[in-house]
Gaussian input, Z-matrix of N, CA and C with variables (Angstrom, degrees):
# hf/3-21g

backbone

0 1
 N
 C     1     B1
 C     2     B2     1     A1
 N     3     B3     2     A2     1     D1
 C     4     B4     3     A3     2     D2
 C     5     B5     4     A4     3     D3
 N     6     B6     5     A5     4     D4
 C     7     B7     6     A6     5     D5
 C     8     B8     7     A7     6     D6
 N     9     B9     8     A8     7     D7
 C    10    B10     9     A9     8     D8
 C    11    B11    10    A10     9     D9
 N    12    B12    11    A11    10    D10
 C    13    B13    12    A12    11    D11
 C    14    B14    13    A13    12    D12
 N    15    B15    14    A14    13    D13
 C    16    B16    15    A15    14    D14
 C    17    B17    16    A16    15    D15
 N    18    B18    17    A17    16    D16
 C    19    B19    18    A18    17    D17
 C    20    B20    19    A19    18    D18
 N    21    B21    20    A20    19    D19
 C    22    B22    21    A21    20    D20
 C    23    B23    22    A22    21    D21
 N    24    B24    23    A23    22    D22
 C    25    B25    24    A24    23    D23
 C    26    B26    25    A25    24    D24
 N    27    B27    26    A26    25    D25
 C    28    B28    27    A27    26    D26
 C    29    B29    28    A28    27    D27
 N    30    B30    29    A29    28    D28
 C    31    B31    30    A30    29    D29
 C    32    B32    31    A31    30    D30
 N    33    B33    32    A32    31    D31
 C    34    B34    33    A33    32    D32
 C    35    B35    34    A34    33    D33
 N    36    B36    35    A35    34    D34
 C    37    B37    36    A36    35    D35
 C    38    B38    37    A37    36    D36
 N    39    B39    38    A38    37    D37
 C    40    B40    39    A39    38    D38
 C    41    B41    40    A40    39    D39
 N    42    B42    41    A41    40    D40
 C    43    B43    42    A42    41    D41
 C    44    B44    43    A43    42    D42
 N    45    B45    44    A44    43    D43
 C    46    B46    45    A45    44    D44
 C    47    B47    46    A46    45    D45
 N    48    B48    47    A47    46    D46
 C    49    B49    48    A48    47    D47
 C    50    B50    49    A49    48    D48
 N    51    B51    50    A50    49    D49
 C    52    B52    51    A51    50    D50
 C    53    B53    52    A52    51    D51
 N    54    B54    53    A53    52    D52
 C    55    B55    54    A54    53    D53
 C    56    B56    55    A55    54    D54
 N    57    B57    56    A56    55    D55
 C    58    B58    57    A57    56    D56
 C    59    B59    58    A58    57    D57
 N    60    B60    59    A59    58    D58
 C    61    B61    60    A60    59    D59
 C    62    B62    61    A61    60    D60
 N    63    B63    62    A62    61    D61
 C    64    B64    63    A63    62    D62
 C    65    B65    64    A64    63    D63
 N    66    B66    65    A65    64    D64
 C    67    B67    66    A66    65    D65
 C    68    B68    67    A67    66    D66
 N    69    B69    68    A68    67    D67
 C    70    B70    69    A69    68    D68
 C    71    B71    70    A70    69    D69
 N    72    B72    71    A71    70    D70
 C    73    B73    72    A72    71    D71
 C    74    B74    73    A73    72    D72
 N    75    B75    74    A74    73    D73
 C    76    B76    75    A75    74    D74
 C    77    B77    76    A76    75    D75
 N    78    B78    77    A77    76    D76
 C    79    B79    78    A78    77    D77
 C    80    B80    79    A79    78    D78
 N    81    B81    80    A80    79    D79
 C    82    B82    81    A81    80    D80
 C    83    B83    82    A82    81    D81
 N    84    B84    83    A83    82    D82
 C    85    B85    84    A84    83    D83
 C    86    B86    85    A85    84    D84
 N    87    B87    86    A86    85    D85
 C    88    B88    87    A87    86    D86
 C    89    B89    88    A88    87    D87
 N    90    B90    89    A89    88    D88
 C    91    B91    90    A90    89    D89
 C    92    B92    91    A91    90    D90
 N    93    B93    92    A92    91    D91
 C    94    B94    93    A93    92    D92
 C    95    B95    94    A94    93    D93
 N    96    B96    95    A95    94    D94
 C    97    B97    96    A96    95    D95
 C    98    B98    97    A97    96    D96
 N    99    B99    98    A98    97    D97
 C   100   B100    99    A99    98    D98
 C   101   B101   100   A100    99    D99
 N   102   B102   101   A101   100   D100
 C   103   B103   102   A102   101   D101
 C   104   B104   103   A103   102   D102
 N   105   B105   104   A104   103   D103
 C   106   B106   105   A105   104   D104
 C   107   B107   106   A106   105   D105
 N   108   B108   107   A107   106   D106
 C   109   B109   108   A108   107   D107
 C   110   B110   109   A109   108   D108
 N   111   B111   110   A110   109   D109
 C   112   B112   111   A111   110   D110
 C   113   B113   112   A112   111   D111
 N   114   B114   113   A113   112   D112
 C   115   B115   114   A114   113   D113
 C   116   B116   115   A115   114   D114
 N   117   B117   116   A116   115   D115
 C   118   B118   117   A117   116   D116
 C   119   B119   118   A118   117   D117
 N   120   B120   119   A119   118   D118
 C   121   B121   120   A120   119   D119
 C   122   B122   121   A121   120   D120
 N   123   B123   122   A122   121   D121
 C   124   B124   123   A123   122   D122
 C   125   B125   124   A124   123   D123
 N   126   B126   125   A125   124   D124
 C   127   B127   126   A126   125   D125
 C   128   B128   127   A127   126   D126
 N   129   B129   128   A128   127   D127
 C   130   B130   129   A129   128   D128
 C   131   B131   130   A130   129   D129
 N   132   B132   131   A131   130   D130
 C   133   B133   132   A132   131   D131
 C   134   B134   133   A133   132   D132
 N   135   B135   134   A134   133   D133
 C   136   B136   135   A135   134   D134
 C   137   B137   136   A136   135   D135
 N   138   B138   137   A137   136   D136
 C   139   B139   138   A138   137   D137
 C   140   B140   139   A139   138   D138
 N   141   B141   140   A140   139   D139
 C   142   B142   141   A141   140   D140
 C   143   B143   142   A142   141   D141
 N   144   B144   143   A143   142   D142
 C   145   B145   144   A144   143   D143
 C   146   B146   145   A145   144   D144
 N   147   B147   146   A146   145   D145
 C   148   B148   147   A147   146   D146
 C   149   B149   148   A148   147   D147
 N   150   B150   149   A149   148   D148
 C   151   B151   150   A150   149   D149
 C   152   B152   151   A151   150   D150
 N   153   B153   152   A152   151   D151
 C   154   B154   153   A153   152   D152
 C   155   B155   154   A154   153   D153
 N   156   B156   155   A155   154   D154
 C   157   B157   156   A156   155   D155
 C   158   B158   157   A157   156   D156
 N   159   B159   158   A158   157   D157
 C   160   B160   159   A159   158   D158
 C   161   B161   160   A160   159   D159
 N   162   B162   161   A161   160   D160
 C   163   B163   162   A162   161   D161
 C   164   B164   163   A163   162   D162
 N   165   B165   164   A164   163   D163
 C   166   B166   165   A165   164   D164
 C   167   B167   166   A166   165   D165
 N   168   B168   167   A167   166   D166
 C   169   B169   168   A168   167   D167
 C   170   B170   169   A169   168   D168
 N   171   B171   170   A170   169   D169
 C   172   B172   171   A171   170   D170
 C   173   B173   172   A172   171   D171
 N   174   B174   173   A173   172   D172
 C   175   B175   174   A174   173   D173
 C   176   B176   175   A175   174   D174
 N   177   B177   176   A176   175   D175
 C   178   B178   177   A177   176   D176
 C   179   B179   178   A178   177   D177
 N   180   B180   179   A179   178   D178
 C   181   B181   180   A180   179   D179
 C   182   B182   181   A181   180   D180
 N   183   B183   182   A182   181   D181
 C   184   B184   183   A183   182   D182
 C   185   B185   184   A184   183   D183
 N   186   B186   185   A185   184   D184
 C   187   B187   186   A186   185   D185
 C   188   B188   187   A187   186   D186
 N   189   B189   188   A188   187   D187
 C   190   B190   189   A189   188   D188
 C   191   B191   190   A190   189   D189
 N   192   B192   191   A191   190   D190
 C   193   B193   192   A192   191   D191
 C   194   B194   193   A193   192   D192
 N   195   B195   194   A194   193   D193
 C   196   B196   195   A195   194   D194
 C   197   B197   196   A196   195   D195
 N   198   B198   197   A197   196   D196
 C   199   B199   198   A198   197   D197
 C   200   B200   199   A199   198   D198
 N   201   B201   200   A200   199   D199
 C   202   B202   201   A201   200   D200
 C   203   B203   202   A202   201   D201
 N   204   B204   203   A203   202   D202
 C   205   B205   204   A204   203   D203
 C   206   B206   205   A205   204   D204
 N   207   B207   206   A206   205   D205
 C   208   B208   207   A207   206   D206
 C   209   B209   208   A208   207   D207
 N   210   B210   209   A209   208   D208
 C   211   B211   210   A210   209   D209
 C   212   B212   211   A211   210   D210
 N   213   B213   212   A212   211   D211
 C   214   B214   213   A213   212   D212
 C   215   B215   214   A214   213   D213
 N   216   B216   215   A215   214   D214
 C   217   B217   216   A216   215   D215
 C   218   B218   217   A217   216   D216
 N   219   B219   218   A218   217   D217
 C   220   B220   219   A219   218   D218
 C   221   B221   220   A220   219   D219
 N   222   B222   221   A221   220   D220
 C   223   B223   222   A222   221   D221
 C   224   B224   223   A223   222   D222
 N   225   B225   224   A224   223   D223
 C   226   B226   225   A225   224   D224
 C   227   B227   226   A226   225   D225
 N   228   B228   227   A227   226   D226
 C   229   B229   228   A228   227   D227
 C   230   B230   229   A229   228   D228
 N   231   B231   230   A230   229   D229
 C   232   B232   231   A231   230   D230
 C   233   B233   232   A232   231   D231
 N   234   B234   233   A233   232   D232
 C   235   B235   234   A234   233   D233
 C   236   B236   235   A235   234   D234
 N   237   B237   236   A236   235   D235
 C   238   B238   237   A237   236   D236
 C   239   B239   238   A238   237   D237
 N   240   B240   239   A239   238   D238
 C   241   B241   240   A240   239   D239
 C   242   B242   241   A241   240   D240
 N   243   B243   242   A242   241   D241
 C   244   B244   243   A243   242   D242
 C   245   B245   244   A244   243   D243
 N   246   B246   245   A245   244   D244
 C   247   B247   246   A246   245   D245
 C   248   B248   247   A247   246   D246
 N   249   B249   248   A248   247   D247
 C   250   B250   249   A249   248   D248
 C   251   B251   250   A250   249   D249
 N   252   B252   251   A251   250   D250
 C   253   B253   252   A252   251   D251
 C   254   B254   253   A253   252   D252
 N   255   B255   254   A254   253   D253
 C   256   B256   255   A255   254   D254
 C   257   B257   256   A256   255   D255
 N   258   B258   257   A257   256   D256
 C   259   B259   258   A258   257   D257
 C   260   B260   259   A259   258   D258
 N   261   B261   260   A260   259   D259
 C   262   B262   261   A261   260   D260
 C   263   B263   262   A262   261   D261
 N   264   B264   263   A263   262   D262
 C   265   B265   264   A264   263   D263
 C   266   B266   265   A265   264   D264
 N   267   B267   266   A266   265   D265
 C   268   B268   267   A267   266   D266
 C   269   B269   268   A268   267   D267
 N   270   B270   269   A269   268   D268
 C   271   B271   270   A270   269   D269
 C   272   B272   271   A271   270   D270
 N   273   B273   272   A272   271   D271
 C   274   B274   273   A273   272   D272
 C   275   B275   274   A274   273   D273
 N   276   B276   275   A275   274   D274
 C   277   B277   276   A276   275   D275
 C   278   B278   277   A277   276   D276
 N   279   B279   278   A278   277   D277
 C   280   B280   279   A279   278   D278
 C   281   B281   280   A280   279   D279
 N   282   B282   281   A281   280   D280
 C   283   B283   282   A282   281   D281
 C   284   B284   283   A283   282   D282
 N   285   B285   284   A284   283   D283
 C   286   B286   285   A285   284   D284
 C   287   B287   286   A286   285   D285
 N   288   B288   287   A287   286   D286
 C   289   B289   288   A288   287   D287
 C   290   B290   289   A289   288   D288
 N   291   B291   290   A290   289   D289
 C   292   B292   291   A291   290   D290
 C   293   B293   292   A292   291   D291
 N   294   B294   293   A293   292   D292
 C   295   B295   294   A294   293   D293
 C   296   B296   295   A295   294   D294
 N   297   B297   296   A296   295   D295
 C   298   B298   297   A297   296   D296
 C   299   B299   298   A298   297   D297
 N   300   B300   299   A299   298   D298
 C   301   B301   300   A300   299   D299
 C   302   B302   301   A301   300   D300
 N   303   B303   302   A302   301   D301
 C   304   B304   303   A303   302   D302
 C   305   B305   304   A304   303   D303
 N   306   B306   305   A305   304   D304
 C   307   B307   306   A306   305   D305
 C   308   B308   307   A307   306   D306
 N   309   B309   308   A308   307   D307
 C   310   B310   309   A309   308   D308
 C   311   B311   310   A310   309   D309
 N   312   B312   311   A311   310   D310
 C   313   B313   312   A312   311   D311
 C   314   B314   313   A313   312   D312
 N   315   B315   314   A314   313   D313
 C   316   B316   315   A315   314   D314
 C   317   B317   316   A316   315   D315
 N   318   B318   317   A317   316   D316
 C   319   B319   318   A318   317   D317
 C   320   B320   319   A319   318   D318

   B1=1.4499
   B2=1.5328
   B3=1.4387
   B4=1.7338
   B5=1.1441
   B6=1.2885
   B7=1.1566
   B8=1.9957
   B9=0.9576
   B10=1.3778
   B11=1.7293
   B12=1.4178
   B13=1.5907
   B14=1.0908
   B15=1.2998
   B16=1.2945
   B17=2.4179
   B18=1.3466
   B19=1.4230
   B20=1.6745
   B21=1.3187
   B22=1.5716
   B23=1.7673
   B24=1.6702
   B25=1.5489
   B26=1.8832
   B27=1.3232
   B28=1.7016
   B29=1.0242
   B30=1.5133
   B31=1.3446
   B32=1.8704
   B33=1.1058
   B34=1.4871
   B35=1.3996
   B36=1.0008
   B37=1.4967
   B38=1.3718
   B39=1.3236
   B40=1.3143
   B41=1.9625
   B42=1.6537
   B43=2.0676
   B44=1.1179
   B45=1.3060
   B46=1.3852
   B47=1.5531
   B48=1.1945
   B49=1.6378
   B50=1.9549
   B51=1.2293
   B52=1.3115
   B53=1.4251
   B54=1.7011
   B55=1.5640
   B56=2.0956
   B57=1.2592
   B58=1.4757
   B59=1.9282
   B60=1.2656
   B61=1.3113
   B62=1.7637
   B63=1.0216
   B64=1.5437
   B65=1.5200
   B66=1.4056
   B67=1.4407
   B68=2.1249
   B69=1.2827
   B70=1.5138
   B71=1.4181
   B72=1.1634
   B73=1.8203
   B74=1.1467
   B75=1.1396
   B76=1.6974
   B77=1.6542
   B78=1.9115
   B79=1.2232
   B80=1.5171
   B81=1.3312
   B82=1.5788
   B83=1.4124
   B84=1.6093
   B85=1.5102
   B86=1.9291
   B87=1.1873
   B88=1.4985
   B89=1.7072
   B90=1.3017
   B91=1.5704
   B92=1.9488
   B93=1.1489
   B94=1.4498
   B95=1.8301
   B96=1.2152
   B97=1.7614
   B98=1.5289
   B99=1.6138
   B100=1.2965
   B101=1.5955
   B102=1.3200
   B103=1.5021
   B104=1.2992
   B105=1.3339
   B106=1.2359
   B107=1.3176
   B108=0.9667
   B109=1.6556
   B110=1.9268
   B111=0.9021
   B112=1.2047
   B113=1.2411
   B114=1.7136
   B115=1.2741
   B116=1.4207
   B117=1.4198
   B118=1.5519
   B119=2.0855
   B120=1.1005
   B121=1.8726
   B122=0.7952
   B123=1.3400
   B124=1.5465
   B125=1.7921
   B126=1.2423
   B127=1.3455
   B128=1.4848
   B129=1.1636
   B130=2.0906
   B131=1.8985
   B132=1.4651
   B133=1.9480
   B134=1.6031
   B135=1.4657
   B136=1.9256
   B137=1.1530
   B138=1.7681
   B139=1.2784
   B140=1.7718
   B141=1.2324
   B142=1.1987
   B143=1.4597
   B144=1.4019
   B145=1.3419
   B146=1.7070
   B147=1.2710
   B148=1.7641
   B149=1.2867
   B150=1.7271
   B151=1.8028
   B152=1.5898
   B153=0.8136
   B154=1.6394
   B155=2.0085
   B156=1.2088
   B157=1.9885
   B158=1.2084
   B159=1.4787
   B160=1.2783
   B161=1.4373
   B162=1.3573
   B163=1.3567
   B164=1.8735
   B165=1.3453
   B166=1.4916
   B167=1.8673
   B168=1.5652
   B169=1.0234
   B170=1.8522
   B171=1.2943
   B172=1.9235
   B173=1.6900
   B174=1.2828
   B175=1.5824
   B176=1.9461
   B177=1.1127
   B178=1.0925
   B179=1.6884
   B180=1.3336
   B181=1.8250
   B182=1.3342
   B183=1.6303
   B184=1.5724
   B185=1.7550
   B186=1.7491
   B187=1.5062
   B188=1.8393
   B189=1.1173
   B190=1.4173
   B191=1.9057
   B192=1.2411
   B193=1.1983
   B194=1.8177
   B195=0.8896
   B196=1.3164
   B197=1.9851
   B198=1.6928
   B199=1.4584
   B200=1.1507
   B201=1.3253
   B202=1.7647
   B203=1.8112
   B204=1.1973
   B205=1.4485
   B206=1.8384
   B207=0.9632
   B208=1.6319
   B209=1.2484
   B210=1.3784
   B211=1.3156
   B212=1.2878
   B213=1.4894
   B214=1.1922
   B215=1.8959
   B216=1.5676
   B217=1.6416
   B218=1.5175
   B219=1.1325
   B220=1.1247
   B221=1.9309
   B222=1.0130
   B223=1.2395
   B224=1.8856
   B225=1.2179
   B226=0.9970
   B227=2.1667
   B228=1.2756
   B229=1.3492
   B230=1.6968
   B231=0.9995
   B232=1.3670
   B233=1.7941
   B234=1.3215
   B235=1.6835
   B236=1.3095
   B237=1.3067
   B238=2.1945
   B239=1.2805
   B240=1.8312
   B241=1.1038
   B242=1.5077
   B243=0.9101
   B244=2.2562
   B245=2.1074
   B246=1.0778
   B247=1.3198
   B248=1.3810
   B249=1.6449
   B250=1.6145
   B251=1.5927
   B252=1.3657
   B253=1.5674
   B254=1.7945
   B255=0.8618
   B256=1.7790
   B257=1.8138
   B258=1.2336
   B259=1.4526
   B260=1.5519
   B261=1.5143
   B262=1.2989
   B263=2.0554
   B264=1.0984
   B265=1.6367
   B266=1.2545
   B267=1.3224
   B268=1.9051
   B269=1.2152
   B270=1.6478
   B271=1.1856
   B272=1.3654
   B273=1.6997
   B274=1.6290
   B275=1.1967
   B276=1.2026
   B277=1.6671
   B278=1.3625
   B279=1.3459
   B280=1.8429
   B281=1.8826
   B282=1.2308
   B283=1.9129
   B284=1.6622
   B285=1.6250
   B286=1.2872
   B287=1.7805
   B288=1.5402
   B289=1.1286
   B290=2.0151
   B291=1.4461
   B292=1.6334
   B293=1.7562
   B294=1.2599
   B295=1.1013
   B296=1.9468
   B297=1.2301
   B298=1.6136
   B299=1.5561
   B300=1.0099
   B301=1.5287
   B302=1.7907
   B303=1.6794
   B304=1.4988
   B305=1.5379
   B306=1.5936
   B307=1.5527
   B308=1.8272
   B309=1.8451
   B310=1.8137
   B311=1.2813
   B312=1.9539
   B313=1.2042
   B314=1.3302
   B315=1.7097
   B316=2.0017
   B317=1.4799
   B318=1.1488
   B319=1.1353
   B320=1.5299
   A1=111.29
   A2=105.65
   A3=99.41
   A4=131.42
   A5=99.97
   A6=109.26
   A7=125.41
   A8=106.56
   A9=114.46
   A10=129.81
   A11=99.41
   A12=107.36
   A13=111.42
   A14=138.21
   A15=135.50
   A16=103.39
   A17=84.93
   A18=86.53
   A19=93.26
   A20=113.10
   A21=131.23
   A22=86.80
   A23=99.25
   A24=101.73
   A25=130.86
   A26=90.75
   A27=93.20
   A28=122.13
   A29=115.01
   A30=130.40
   A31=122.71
   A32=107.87
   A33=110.70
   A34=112.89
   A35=133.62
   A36=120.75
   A37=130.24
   A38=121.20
   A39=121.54
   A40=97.65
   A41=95.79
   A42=76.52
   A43=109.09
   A44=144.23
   A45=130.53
   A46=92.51
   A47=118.15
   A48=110.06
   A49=99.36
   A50=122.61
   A51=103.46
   A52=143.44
   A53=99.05
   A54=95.64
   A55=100.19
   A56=116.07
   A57=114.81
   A58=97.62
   A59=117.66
   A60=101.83
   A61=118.68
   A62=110.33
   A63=102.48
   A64=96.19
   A65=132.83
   A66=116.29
   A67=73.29
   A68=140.18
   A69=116.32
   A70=81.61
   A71=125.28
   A72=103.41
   A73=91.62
   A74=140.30
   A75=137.55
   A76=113.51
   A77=108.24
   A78=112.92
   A79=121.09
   A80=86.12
   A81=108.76
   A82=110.60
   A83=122.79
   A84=115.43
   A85=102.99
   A86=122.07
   A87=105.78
   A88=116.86
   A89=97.62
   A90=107.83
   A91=107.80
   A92=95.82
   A93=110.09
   A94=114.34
   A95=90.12
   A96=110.14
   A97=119.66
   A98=77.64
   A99=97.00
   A100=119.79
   A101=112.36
   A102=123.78
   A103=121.66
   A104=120.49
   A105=114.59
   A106=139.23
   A107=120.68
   A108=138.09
   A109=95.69
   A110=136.36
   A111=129.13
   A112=117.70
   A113=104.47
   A114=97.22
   A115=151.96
   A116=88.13
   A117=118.25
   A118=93.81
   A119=79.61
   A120=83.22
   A121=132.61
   A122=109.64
   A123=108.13
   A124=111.35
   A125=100.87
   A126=113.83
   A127=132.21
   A128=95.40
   A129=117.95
   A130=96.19
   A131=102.25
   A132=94.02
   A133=99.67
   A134=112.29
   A135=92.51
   A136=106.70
   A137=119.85
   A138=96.04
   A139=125.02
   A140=115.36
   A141=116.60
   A142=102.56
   A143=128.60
   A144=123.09
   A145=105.51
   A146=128.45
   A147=123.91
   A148=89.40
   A149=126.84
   A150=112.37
   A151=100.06
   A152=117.47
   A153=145.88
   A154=88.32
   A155=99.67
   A156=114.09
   A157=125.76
   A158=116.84
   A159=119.84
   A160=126.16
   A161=113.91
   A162=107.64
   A163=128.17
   A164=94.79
   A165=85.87
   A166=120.10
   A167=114.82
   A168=130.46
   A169=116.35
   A170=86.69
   A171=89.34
   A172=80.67
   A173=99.32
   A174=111.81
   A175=109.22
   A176=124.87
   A177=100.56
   A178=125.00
   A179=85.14
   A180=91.39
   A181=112.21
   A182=109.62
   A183=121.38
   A184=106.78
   A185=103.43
   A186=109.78
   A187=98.59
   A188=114.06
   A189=108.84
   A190=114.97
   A191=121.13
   A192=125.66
   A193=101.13
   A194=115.56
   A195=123.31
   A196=118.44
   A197=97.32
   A198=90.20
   A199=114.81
   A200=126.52
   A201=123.84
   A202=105.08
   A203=103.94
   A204=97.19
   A205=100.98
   A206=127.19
   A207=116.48
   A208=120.34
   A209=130.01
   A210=128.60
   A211=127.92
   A212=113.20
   A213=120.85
   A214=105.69
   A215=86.21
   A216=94.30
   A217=117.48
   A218=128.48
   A219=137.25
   A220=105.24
   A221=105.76
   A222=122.30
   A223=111.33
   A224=121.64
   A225=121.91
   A226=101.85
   A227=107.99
   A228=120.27
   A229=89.47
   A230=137.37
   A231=133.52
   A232=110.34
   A233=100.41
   A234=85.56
   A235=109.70
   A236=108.06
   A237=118.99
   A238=86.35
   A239=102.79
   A240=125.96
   A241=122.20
   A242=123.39
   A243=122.93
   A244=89.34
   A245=118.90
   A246=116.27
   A247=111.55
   A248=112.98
   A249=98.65
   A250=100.59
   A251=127.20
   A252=134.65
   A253=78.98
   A254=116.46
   A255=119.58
   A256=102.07
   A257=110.77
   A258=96.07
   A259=117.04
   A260=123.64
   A261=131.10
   A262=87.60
   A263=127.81
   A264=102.89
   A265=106.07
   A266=113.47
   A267=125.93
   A268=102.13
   A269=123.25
   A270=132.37
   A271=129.42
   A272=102.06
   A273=108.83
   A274=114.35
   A275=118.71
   A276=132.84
   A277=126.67
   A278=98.52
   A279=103.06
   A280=103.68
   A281=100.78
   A282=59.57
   A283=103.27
   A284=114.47
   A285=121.84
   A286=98.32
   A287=113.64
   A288=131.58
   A289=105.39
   A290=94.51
   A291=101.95
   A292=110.30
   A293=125.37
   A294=163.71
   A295=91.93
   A296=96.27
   A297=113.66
   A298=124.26
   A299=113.50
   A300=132.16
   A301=120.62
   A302=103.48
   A303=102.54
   A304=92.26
   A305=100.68
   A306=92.55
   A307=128.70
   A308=81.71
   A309=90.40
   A310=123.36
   A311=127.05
   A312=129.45
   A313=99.34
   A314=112.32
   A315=106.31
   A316=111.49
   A317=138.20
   A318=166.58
   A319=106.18
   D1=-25.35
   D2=165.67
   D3=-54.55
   D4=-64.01
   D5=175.74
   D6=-54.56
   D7=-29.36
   D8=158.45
   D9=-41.67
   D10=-41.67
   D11=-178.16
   D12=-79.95
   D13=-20.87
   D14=-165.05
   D15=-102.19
   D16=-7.95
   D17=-176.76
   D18=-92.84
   D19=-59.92
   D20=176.84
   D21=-18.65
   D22=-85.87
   D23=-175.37
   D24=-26.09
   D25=-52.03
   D26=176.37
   D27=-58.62
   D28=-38.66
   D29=159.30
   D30=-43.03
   D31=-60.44
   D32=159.18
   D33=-61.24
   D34=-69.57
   D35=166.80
   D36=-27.87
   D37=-31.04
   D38=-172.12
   D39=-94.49
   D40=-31.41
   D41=170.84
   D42=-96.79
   D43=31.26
   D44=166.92
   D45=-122.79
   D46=10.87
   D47=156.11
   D48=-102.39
   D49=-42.14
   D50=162.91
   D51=-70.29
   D52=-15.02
   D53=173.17
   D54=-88.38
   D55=-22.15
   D56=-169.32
   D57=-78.19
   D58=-14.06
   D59=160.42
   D60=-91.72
   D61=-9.38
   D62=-156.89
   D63=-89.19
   D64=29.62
   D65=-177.76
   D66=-109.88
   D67=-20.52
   D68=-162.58
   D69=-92.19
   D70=-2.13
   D71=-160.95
   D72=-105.48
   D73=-11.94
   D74=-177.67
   D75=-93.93
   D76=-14.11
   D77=169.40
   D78=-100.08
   D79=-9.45
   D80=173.45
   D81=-79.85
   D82=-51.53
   D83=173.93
   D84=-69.52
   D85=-27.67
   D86=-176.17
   D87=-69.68
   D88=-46.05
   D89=162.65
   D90=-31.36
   D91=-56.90
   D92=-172.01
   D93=-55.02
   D94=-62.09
   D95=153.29
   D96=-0.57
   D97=-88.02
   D98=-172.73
   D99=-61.07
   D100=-34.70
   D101=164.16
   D102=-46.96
   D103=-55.81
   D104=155.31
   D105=-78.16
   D106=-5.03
   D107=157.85
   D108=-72.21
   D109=-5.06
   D110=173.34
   D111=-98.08
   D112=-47.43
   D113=152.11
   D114=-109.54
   D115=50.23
   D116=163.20
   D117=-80.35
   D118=-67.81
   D119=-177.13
   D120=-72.90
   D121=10.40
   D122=161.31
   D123=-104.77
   D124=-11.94
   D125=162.73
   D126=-80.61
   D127=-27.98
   D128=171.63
   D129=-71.59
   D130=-38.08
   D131=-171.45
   D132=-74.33
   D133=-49.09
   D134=-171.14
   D135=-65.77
   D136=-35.35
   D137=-177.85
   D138=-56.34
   D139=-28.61
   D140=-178.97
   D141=-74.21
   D142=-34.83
   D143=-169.82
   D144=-78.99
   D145=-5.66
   D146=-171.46
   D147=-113.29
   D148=-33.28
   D149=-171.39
   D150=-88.88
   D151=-68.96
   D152=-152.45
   D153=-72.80
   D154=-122.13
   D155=-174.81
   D156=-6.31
   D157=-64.49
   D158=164.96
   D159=-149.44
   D160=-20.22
   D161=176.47
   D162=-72.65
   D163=-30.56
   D164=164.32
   D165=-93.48
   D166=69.23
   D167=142.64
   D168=-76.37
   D169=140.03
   D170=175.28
   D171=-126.16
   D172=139.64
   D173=172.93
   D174=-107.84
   D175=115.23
   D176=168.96
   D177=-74.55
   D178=156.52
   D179=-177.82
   D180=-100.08
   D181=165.03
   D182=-150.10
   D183=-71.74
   D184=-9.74
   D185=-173.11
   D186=-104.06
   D187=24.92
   D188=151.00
   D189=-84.48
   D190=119.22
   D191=-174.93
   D192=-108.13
   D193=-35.17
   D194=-174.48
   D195=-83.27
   D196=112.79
   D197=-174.65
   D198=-72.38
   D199=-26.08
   D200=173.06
   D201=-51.51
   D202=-68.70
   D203=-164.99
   D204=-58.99
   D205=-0.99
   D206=165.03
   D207=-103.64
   D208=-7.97
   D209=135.84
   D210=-57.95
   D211=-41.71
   D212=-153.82
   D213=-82.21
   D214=-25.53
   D215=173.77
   D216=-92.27
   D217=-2.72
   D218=170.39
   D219=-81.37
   D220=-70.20
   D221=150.76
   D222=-13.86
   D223=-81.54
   D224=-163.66
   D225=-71.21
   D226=-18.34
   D227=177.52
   D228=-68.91
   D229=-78.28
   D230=-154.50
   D231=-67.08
   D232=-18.19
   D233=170.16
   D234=-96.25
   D235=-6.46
   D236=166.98
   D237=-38.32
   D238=-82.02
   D239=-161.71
   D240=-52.71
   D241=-59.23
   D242=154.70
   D243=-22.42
   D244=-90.78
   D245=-154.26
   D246=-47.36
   D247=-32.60
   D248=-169.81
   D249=-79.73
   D250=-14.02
   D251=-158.92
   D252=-80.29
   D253=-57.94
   D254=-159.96
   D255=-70.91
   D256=-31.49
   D257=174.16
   D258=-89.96
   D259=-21.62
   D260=171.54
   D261=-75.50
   D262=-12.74
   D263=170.38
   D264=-82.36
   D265=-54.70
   D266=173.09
   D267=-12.26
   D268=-72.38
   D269=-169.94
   D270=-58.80
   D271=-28.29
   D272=176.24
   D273=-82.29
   D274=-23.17
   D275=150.95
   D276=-32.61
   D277=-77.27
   D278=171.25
   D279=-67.28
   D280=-17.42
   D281=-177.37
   D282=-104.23
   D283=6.33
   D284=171.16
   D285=-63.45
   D286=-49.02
   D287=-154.73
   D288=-75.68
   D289=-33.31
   D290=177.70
   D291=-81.63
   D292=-34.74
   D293=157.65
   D294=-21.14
   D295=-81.98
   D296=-179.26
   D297=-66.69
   D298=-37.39
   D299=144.39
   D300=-32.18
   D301=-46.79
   D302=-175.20
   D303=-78.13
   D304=-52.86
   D305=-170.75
   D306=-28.02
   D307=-60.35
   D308=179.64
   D309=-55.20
   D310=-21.60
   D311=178.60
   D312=-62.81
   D313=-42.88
   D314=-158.34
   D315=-77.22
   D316=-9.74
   D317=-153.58
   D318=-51.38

């Protein structure tokens, strides 16, 4: 039974050195978090600004003779644009959704 107490002890000693670090390492991964949750959104805006705003314009050129294929490409431009609008929302979603999540942890 002697020998028992002195192991018991190390034993406590060794988790109250792992639980007495884990409050910087949990502010340390949130720190982190949030960093990349930032640049999530800053990645959700160009993407919306190169698909969606202005960069995904297609201009037709003066050697299109055919009105089908300039409907048809206009056409296929605006459902580009529907899909990238709905997946640049997807994204504002989850990080709306991760977003609220940190909040409720700091609370």
């Amino acid at each position: 039974m002697a020998s028992l107490a002195p192991k018991l002890g190390d034993l406590l000693m060794a988790e109250y050195v792992v639980q007495k670090g884990l409050k910087p390492d949990i502010e340390s991964l949130s720190r982190e978090l949030v960093r990349e949750l930032s640049y999530d959104m800053e990645d959700t805006v160009d993407d919306f600004i190169l698909r969606v705003a202005d960069g995904g314009k297609q201009s037709a050129t003066a050697t299109d003779a055919n009105v089908f294929k300039k409907i048809l490409g206009k056409l296929t431009a605006v459902v580009k644009k529907v899909k990238h609008r709905r997946e640049i929302s997807d994204k504002i979603e989850d990080i709306k959704k991760l977003s609220n999540e940190l909040a409720m942890n700091f609370v």
